[in-house]
C-alpha positions in Angstrom: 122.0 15.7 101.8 121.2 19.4 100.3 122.4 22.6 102.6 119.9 25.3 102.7 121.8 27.0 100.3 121.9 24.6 98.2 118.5 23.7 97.9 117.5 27.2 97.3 120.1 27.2 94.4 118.2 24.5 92.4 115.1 25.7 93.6 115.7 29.0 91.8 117.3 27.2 88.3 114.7 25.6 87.9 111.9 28.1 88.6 113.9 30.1 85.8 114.2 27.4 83.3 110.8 26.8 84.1 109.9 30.4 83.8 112.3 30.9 80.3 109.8 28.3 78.8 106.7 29.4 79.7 107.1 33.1 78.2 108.6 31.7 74.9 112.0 32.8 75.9 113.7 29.8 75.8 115.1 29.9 72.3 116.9 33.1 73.0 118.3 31.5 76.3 119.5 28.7 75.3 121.0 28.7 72.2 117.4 27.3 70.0 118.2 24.2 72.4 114.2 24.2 73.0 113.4 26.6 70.1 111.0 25.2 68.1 111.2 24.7 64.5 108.9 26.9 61.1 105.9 24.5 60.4 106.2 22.6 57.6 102.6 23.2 55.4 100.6 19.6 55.7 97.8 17.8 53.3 95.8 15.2 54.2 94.8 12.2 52.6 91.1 13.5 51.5 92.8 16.8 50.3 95.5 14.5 48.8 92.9 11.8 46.7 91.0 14.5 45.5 93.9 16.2 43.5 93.9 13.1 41.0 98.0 13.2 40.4 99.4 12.3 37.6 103.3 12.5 37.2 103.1 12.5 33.5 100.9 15.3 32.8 103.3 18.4 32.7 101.0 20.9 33.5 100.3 19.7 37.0 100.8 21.9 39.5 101.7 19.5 42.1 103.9 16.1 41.8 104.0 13.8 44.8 107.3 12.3 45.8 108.1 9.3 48.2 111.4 10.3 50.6 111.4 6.1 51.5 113.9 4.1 50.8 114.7 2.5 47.5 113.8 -1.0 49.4 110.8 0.8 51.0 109.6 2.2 47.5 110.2 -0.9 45.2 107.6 -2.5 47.1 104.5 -0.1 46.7 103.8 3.9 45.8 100.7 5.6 45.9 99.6 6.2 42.3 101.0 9.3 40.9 104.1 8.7 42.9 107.8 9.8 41.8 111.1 8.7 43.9 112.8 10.8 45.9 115.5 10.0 43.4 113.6 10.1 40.7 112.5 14.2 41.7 116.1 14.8 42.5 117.3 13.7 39.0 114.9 15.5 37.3 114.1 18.1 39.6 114.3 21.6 36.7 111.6 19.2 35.3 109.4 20.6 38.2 110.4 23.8 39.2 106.8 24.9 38.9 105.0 22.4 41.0 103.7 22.3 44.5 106.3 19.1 46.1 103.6 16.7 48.3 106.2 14.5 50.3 105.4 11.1 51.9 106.9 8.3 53.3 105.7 6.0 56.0 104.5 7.9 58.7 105.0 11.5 57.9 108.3 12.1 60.0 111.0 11.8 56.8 108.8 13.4 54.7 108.1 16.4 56.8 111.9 16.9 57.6 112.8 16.4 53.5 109.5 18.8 52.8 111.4 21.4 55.1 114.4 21.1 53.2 113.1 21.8 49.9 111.5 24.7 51.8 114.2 26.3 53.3 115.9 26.1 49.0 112.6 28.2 47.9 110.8 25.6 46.6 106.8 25.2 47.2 106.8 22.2 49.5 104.0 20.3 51.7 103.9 17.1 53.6 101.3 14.3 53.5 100.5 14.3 57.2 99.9 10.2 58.2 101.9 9.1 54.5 101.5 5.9 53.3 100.3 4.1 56.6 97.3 6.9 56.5 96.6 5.8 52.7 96.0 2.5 53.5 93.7 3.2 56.2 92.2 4.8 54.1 91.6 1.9 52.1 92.9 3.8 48.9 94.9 1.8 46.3 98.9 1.3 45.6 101.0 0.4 42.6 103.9 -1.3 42.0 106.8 1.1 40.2 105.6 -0.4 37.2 102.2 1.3 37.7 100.3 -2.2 38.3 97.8 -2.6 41.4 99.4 -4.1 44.6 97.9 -4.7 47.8 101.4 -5.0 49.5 102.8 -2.0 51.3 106.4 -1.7 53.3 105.4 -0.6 56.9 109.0 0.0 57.5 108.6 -1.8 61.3 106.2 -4.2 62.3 104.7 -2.7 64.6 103.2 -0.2 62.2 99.5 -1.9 61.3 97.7 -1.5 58.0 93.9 -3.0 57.2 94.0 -6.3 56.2 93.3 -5.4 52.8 96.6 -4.7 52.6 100.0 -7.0 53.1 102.5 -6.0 55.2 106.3 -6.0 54.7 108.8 -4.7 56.4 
């Protein structure tokens, strides 16, 4: 059982700890334990399907890369899609070019997009990736650029229209 003293002692750490985070503080106090991190700039999948990518064309100002897995990319891309590997091979080849990251759900790609951001490259994240393409009922390709109606969901508990066939 908690002394007087004792309970006053907690009482206070957490009033401060409570009181460090509600001014904004609480990255100076503890280390950037609770700091939070730059936003990463986001597209969505209207902005997204109205750009009409094309890899190929060279004068694009944008190129769209998938951060999945080789597995998780052999399956489907949206069209327009480059690897991750593919961009890092080749990436003088886009120097110029606004870099729209995607993978399932929008947590890889965001963390990859803030990467290339904190090397000075122009980088954005498709917020809702693949998952939100489908739902959007938009179409896929295979790597060899034919239509596909099968899309890696990475777990099954992530859900796609039924337009669509689900592997994980």
């Amino acid at each position: 059982m908690m002394n007087g003293m004792t309970r006053r002692a907690w009482l206070s750490a957490i009033a401060l700890t409570i009181g460090v985070l509600a001014t904004g503080q609480a990255s100076a106090q503890f280390g950037g334990l609770f700091g939070r991190k730059e936003s990463v700039p986001e597209i969505k999948v209207e902005q997204l399907r109205q750009l009409k990518l094309d890899e190929s064309k060279a004068d694009s100002p944008y190129v769209l890369v998938d951060v999945r897995t080789k597995e998780e990319s052999s399956v489907s891309l949206i069209p327009g899609a480059i690897t991750k590997f593919d961009y890092e091979k080749n990436r003088d080849r886009y120097g110029n070019r606004t870099v729209i990251t995607y993978c399932t759900s929008g947590y890889r790609s965001e963390q990859y997009a803030r990467e290339l951001i904190s090397q000075g490259v122009k980088a954005t994240n498709f917020k809702g990736s693949i998952l939100e393409w489908c739902r959007a009922g938009l179409p896929l390709v295979t790597s060899g650029g034919d239509p596909t109606s099968r899309v890696h969901t990475y777990s099954s508990k992530n859900k796609v229209p039924a337009k669509y066939e689900a592997v994980w």
